[in-house]
N, C-alpha and C positions, 0 to 999 in steps of 0.2 A: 504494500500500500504506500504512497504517493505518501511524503512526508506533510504535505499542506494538507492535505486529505485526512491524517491521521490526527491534526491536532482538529480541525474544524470539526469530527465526531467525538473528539474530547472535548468539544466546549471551549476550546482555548480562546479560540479566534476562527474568522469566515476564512476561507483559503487565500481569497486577497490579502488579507491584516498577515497571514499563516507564512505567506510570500513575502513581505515585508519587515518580519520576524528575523526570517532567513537570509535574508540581503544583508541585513543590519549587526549577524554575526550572533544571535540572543538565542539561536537555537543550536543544542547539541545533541549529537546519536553516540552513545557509549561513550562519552566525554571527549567525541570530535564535535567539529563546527560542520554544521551540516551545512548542504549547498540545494540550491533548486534543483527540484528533479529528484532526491536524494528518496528510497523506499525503506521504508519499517519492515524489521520483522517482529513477531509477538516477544519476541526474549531481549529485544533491544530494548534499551533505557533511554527514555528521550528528556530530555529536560529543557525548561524555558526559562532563560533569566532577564526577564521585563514583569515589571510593574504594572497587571492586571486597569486596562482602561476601568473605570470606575463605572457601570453603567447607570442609565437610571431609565425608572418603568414608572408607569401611571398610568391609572381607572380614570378615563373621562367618560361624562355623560353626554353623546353626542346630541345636538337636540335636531326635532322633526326636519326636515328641510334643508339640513346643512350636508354637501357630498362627502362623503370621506376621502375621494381620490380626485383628482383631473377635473374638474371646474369646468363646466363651457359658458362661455357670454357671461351673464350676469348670475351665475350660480355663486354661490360661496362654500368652498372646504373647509375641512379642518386647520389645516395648516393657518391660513385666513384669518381665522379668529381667535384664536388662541394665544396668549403673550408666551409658551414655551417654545425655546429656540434648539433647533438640532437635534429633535424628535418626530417620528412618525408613526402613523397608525399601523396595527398588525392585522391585515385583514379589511372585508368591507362590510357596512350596514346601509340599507339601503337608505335612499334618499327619503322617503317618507317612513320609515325604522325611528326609533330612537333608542339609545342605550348605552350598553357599555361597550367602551372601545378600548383596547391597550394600545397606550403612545407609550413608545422608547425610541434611546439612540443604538439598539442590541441590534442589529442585525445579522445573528446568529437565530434568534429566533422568530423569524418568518416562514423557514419552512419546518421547523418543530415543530408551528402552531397551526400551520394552513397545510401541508402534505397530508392530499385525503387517505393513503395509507396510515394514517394516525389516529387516534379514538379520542382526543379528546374532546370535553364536554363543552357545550356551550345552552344556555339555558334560555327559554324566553317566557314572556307574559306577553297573553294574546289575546285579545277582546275581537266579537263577529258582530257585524246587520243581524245577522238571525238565525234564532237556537239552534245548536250544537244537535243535531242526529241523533236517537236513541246507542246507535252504535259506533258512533264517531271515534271512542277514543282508542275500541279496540281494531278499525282496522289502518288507524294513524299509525298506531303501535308497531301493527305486522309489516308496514310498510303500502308506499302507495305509488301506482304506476303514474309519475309525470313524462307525459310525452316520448314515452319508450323506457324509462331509466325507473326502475323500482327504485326509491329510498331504504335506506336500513332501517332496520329495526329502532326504535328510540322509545321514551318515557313521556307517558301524558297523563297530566291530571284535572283534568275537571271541576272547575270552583265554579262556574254559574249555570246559568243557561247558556250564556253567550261567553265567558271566561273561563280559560285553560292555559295552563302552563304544558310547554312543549322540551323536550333535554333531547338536543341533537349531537348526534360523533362525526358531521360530517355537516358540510357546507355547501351546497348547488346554491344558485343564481334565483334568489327569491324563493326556495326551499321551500317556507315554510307558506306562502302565501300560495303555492303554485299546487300544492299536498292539499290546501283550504278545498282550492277550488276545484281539485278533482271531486272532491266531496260534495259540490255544489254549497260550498260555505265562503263569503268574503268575509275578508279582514279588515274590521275596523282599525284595531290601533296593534302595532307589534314592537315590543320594547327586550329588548337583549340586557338579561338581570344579572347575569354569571358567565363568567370565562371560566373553565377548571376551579381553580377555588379561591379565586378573584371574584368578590358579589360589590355589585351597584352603589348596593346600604342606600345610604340616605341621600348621597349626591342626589342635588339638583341640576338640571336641566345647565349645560352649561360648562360645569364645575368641574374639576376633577384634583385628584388626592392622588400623594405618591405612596405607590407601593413599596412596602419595608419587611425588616423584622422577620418573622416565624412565617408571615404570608408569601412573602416574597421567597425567601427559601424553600417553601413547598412548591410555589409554581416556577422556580426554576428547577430545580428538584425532577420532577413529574416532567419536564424536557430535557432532562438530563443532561443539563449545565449544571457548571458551580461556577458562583461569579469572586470567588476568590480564591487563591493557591496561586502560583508560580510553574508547577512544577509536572508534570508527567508523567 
């Protein structure tokens, strides 16, 4: 394995950063200085001597309206409105979505988070026009044919007539709205409550709060980074 390749599956660094590690002389293989191009083996000792980027991650509450990516004419993103500098969002919610979005400067986890070979959870709160089907939640559950593509199996619970919480492991292009409407059910309001074990809480519309501590360490954890160590 490709010595940039080895450390970006360690979490070290993106293979870019992993290339420039290398250049810079801060990467060794059995106490040589490795060089681009340079391959692991599982019994070799690799070691990094640089000072871990510091990252930083945040829970914002995206609000109705706002894009998360690419702006046209008079739209307005993320980016846009938000006073944090040198962060971006993981992922997308749709235009009329609101919820939680994780903004960092890590990108190392973008495709830990979005590779749909991946399970993890994303949760939402979903309000409809008009009452939820006798059997709506069991065949959400089993999965539902959008436009040729079965969905996976996920977690639904039923709080009204018209309100349900949905827990998805995977992400399609308005998923959850596109599932509604095979059922003959529209979406009224659809809010994204929980990332893996990142929740909303109480943010308002707008807001968002840095992610720390015990929380932060589980959901790097569960992508199987560590955002601190040096070493290999």
């Amino acid at each position: 394995m490709r010595i940039n390749k080895y450390l970006a599956m360690r979490g070290i660094a993106t293979r870019k950063d992993a290339d420039t590690l290398i250049e810079k002389g801060l990467v060794r293989i059995n106490g040589r200085r490795a060089v681009l191009g340079d391959k692991v083996l599982p019994t070799d000792v690799v070691e990094v001597r640089h000072t871990q980027k510091k990252h930083r991650y945040f829970a914002y509450n995206k609000p109705r309206g706002i894009i998360t990516h690419s702006p046209q004419e008079d739209e307005k993103d993320i980016a846009g409105i938000i006073p944090l500098k040198g962060v971006f969002p993981v992922g997308r919610l749709d235009k009329d979505s609101y919820g939680l979005i994780i903004l960092t400067d890590d990108a190392r986890i973008t495709d830990r988070l979005l590779n749909p070979d991946r399970t993890h959870e994303k949760e939402y709160r979903v309000s409809t026009t008009r009452e939820l089907p006798p059997n709506f939640k069991k065949r959400m559950e089993a999965g539902v044919n959008i436009e040729g593509y079965r969905t996976k199996p996920c977690t639904v619970h039923v709080e009204g007539a018209k309100k349900f919480t949905i827990t998805l492991t995977e992400g399609k292009k308005h998923q959850i709205r596109r599932m509604c409407a095979a059922l003959a059910v529209d979406v009224f309001n659809l809010e994204r409550i929980r990332v893996m074990n990142v929740r909303l809480g109480g943010l308002k519309s707008g807001q968002y709060r840095e992610i720390t501590g015990t929380e932060l360490a589980q959901f790097l954890k569960a992508l199987g980074l560590a955002d601190a160590g040096s070493a290999a």
